[in-house]
C-alpha positions as CSV (number, residue, x, y, z in Angstrom):
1,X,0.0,0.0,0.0
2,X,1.4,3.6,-0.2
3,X,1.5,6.0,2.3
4,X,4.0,5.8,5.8
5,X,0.8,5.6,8.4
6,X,0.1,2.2,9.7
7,X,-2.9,3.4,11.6
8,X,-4.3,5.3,8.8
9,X,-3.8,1.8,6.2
10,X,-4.8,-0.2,8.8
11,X,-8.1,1.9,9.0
12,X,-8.6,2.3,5.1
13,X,-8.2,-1.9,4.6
14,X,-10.8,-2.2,7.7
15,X,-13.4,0.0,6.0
16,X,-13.2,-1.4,2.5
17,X,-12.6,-4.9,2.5
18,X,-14.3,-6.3,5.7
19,X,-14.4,-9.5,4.8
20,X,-10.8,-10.4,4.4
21,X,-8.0,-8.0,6.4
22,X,-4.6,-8.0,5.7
23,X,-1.2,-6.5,7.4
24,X,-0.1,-3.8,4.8
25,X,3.1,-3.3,3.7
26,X,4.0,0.4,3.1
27,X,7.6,0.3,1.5
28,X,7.4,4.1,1.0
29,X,8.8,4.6,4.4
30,X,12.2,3.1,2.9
31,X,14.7,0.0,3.1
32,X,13.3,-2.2,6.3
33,X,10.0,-1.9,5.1
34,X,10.3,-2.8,1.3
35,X,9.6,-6.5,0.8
36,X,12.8,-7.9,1.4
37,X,14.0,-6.1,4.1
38,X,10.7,-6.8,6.1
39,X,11.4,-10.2,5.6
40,X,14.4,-10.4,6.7
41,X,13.9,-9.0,9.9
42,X,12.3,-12.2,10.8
43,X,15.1,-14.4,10.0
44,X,16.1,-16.3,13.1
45,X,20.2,-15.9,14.3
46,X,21.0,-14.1,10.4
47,X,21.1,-10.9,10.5
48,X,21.2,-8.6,7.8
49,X,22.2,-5.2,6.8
50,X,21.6,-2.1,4.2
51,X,24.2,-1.4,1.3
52,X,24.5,0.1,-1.8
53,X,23.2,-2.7,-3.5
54,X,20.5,-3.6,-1.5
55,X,20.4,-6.6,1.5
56,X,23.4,-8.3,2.8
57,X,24.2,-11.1,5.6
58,X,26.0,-9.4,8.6
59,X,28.0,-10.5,11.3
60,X,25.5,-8.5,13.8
61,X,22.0,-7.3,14.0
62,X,22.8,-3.6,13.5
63,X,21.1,-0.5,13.3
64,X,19.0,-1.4,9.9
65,X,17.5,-4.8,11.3
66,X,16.4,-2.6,14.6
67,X,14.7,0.2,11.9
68,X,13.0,-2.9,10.0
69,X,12.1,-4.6,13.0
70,X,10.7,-1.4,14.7
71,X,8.3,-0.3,11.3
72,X,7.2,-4.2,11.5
73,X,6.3,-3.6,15.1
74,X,4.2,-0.1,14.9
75,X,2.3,-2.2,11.9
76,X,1.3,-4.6,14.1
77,X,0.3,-2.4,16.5
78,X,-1.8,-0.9,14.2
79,X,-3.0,-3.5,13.0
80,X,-3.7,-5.1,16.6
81,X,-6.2,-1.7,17.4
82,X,-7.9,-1.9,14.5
83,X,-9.0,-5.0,14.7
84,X,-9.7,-5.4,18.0
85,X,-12.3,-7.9,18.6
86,X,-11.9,-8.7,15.1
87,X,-13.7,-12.4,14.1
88,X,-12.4,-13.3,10.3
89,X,-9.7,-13.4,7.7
90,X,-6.7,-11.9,8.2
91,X,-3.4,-12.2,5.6
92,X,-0.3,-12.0,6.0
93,X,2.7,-11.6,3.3
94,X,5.9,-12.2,3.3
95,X,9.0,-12.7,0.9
96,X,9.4,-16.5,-0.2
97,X,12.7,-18.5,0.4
98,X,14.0,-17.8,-3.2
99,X,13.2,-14.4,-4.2
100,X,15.2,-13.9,-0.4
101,X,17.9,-15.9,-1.3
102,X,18.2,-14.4,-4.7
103,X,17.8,-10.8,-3.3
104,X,20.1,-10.7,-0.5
105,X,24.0,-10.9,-1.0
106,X,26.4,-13.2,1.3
107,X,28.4,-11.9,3.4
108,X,31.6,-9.7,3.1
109,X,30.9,-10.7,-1.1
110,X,28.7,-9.5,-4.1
111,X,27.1,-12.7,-4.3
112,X,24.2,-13.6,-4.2
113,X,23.2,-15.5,-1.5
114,X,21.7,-17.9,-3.8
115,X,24.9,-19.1,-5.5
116,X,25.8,-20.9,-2.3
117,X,23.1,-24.0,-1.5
118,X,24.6,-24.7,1.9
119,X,23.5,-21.0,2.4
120,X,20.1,-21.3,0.7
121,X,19.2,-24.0,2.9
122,X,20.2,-22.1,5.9
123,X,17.9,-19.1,4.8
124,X,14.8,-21.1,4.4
125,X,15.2,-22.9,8.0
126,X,15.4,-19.5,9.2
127,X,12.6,-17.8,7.4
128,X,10.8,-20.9,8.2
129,X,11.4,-20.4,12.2
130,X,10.9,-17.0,11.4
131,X,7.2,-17.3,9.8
132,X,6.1,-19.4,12.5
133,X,6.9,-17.3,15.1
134,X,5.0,-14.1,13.1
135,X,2.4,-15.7,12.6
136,X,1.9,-16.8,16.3
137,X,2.6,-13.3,17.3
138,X,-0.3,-12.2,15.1
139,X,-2.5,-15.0,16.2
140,X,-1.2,-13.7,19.7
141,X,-2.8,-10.2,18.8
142,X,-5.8,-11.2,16.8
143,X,-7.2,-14.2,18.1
144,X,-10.2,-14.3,16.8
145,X,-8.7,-14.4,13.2
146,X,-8.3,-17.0,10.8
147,X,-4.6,-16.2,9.3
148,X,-4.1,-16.4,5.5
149,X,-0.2,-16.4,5.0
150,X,1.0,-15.2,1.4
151,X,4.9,-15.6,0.2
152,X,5.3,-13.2,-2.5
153,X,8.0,-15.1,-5.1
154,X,7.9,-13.1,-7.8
155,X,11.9,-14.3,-8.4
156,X,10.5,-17.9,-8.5
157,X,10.6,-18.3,-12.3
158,X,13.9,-16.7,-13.0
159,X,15.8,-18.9,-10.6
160,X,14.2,-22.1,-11.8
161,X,15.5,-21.0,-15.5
162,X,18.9,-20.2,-13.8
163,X,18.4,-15.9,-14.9
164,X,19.7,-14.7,-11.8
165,X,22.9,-12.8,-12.7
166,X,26.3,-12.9,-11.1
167,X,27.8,-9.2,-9.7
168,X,29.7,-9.1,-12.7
169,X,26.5,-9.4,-15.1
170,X,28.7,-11.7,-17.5
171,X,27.1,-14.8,-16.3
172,X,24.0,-16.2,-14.4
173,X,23.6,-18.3,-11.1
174,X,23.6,-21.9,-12.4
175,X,19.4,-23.4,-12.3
176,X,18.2,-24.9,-9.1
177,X,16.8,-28.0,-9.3
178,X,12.5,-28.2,-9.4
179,X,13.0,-30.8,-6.5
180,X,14.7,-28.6,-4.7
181,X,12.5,-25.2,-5.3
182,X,9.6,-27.2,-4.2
183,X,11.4,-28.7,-0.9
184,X,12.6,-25.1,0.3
185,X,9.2,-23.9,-0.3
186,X,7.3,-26.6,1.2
187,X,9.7,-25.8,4.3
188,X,8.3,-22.7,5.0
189,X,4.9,-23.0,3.8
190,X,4.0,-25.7,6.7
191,X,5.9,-24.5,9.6
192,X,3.2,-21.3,8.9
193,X,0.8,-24.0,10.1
194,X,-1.8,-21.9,8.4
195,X,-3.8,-21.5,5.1
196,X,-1.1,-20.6,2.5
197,X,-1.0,-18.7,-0.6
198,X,2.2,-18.1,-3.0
199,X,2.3,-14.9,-5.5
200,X,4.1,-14.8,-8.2
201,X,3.8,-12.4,-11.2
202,X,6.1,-13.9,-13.5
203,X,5.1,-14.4,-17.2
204,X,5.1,-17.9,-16.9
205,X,3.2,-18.8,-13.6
206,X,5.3,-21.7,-12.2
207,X,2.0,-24.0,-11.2
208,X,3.6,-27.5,-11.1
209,X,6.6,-26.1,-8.0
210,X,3.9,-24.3,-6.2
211,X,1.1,-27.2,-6.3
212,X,3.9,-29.8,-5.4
213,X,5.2,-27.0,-2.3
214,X,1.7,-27.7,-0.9
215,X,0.5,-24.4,-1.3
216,X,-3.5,-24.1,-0.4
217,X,-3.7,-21.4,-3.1
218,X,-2.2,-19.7,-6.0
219,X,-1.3,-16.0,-7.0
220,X,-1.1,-14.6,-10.5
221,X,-1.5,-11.4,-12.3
222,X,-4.3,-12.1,-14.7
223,X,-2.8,-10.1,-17.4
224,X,0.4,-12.3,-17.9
225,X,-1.6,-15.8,-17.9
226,X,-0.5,-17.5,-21.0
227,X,-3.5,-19.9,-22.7
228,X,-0.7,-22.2,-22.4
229,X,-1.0,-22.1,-18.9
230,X,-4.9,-22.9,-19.0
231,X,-4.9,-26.5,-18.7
232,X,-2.2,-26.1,-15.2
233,X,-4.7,-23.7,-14.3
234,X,-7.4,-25.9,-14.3
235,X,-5.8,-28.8,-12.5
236,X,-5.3,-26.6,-10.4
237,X,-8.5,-25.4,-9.6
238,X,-9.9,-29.2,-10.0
239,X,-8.0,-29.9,-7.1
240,X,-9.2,-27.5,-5.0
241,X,-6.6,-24.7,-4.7
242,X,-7.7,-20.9,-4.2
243,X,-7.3,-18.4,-6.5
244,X,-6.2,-15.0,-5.7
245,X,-6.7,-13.5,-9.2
246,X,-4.6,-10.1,-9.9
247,X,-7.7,-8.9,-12.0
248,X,-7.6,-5.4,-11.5
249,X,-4.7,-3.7,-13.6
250,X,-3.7,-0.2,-11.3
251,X,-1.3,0.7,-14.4
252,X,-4.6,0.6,-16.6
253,X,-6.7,2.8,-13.6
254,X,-3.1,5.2,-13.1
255,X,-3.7,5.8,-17.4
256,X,-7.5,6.6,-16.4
257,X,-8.0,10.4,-16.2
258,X,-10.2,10.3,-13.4
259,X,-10.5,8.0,-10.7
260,X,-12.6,4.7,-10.7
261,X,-16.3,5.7,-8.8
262,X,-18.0,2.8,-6.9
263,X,-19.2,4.6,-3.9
264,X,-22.6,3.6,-2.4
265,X,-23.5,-0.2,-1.6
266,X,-24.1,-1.1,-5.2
267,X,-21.6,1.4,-6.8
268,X,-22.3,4.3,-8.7
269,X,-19.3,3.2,-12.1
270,X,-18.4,5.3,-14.2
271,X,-16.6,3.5,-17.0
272,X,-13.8,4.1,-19.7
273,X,-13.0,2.1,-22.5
274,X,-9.6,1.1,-22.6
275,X,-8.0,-1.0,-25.1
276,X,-5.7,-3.8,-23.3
277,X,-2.1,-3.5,-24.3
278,X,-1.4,-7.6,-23.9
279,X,-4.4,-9.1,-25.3
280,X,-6.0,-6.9,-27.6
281,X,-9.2,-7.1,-26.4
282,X,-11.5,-4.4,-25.7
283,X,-12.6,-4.1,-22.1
284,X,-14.5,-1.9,-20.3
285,X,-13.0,-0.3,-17.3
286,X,-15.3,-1.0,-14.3
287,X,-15.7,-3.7,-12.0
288,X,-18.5,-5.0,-13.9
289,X,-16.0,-5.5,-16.7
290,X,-12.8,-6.8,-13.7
291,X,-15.1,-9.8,-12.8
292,X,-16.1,-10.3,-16.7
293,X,-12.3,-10.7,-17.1
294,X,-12.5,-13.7,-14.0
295,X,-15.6,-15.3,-15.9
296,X,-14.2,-15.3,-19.3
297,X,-11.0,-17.3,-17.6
298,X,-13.1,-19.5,-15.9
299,X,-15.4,-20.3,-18.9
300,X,-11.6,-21.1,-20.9
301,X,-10.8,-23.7,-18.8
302,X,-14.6,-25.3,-19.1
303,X,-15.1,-26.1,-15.1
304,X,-18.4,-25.8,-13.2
305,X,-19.6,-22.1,-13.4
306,X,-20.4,-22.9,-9.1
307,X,-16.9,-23.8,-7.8
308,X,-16.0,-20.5,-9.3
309,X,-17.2,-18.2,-6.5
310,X,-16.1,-20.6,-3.6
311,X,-12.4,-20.6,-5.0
312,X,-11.9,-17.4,-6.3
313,X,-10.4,-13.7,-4.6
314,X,-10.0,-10.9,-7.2
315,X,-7.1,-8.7,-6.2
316,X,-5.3,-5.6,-7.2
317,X,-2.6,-7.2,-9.9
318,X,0.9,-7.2,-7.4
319,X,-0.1,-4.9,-5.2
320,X,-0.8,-1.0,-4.6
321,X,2.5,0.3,-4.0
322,X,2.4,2.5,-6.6
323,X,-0.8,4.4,-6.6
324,X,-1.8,6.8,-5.2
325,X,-3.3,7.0,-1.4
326,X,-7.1,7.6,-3.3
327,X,-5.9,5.0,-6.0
328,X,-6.0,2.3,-3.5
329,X,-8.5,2.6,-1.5
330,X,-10.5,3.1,-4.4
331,X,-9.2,-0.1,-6.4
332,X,-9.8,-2.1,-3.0
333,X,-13.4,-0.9,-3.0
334,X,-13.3,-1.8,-6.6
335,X,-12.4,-5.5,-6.1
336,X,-15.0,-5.8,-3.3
337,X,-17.3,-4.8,-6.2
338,X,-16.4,-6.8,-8.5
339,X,-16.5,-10.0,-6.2
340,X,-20.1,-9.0,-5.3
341,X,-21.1,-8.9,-8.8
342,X,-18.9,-12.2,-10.1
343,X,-21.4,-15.5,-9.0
344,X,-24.2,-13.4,-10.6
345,X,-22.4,-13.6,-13.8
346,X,-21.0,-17.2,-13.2
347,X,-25.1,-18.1,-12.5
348,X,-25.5,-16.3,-15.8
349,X,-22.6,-18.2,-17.7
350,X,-23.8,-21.9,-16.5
């Protein structure tokens, strides 16, 4: 989310999607809370500190890990009065093992902390000892809750296909094995103990490593999903997994010259047609047209128009960073409308 007040995100995800809370991150406020250094700060007995290149293993816990640790803290405290009494679903995100590994640089070297596996291994014990223990302590603060845990791995992809490059950019960090992406995953996915989720918004959704992690659900920006992917998809989907479908472009509503309206219980939208840069297809801006976008997919892969709504979240695609404080709140509002309108079209489609 954008912005630097936890209480004030806190408040704006309470009001406009009651039905399934989440801890925001707000990397505006710098490195400690950006994705990777969040994460981090939960890794048990590796520490990590700020350089000119990003994340790297230190010999102490220092003065960043204190700053990312501290911004974690006044979220959940945030997040802990807001929801007070609070009976529901409540996600949390954090980065996976291998967009860590591949982020964060070894220590007193360049390298990438990926290009050693002893090291890899290390990282996702930690993170997984780490997850657990956030995850209690929101359970701790919430308890009447039902925690959703989300690893974003939007690196997933490239280290599989072995894209990751070396400091000097003349070569790449040798492939990891699909055995082994799967193992480090499924590591931290069940000491979570919890309902899991993995994101990825790579071009080429990585279904078959996720599914076989264990993953209860995947994460995709709708936009990117190749029709070569449609027949993962719906194994997926025949086996039960959620969906948290990225349906809701915030690049396309940023390129809108006014803001998307859906205020009022039903929604009062005011649409704008928009040709769609990756498809081709005309589509018309509103969240009529977002949960369209969901039915058309489902109607692809030829499953029961019912299982649709029971399976299916429609989210912002990767997140709302990047928009403006008014942006987000209205795109959240946005999905919340589209979801209400989506098994009313699936009852129409079956």
């Amino acid at each position: 989310m954008p912005g630097g007040n936890p209480l004030e995100t806190a408040q704006v995800v309470f009001d406009e999607v009651p039905d399934l809370q989440f801890l925001a991150e707000l990397p505006g406020r710098g490195p400690g809370a950006d994705m990777i250094g969040r994460t981090a700060a939960l890794l048990v007995e590796i520490p990590v500190e700020v350089t000119t290149g990003g994340w790297r293993i230190a010999d102490h816990s220092g003065r960043d890990m204190r700053r990312a640790k501290t911004m974690l803290s006044s979220d959940l405290d945030a997040m802990e009065e807001i929801l007070d009494g609070y009976q529901g679903l409540l996600k949390v995100q954090l980065a996976g093992p291998w967009t860590l590994a591949a982020a964060i640089e070894q220590p007193h070297s360049l390298k990438v902390a990926l290009a050693d596996p002893g090291l890899v291994a290390d990282i996702a014990s930690s993170l997984a000892e780490g997850a657990r223990l956030h995850v209690a302590e929101v359970a701790k603060r919430v308890p009447g809750a039902t925690l959703l845990v989300q690893l974003d791995e939007p690196s997933l992809t490239v280290v599989a296909d072995g894209g990751i490059p070396t400091p000097s950019g003349l070569s790449r960090v040798r492939e990891v094995d699909e055995e082994v992406l799967r193992a480090k995953l499924h590591e931290v996915l069940a000491a979570t103990r919890a309902y899991t989720i993995v994101h990825c918004c790579a071009a080429d959704y990585p279904f078959e490593i996720i599914n076989g992690a264990g993953a209860d659900a995947v994460s995709f920006d709708l936009s990117l999903l190749k029709h070569s992917a449609y027949d993962k998809l719906a194994e997926t989907v025949e086996k039960g997994s959620g969906l948290f479908i990225g349906a809701l472009s915030v690049t396309a509503l940023a390129r809108d010259s006014a803001r998307p309206s859906v205020r009022g219980e039903v929604g009062e939208r005011r649409a704008a047609r928009r040709r769609d840069e990756d498809d081709g297809e005309r589509t018309r801006l509103t969240p009529e047209g977002t949960a369209n976008a969901v039915r058309e997919v489902w109607r692809r892969i030829g499953l029961p128009p019912a299982s649709c709504a029971e399976q299916v979240v429609i989210t912002p695609a990767c997140g709302l960073a990047g928009a403006s404080p008014a942006q987000a709140r209205d795109a959240l509002r946005w999905c919340r409308e589209a979801a209400r309108i989506l098994p009313e079209l699936m009852v129409e489609l079956a």
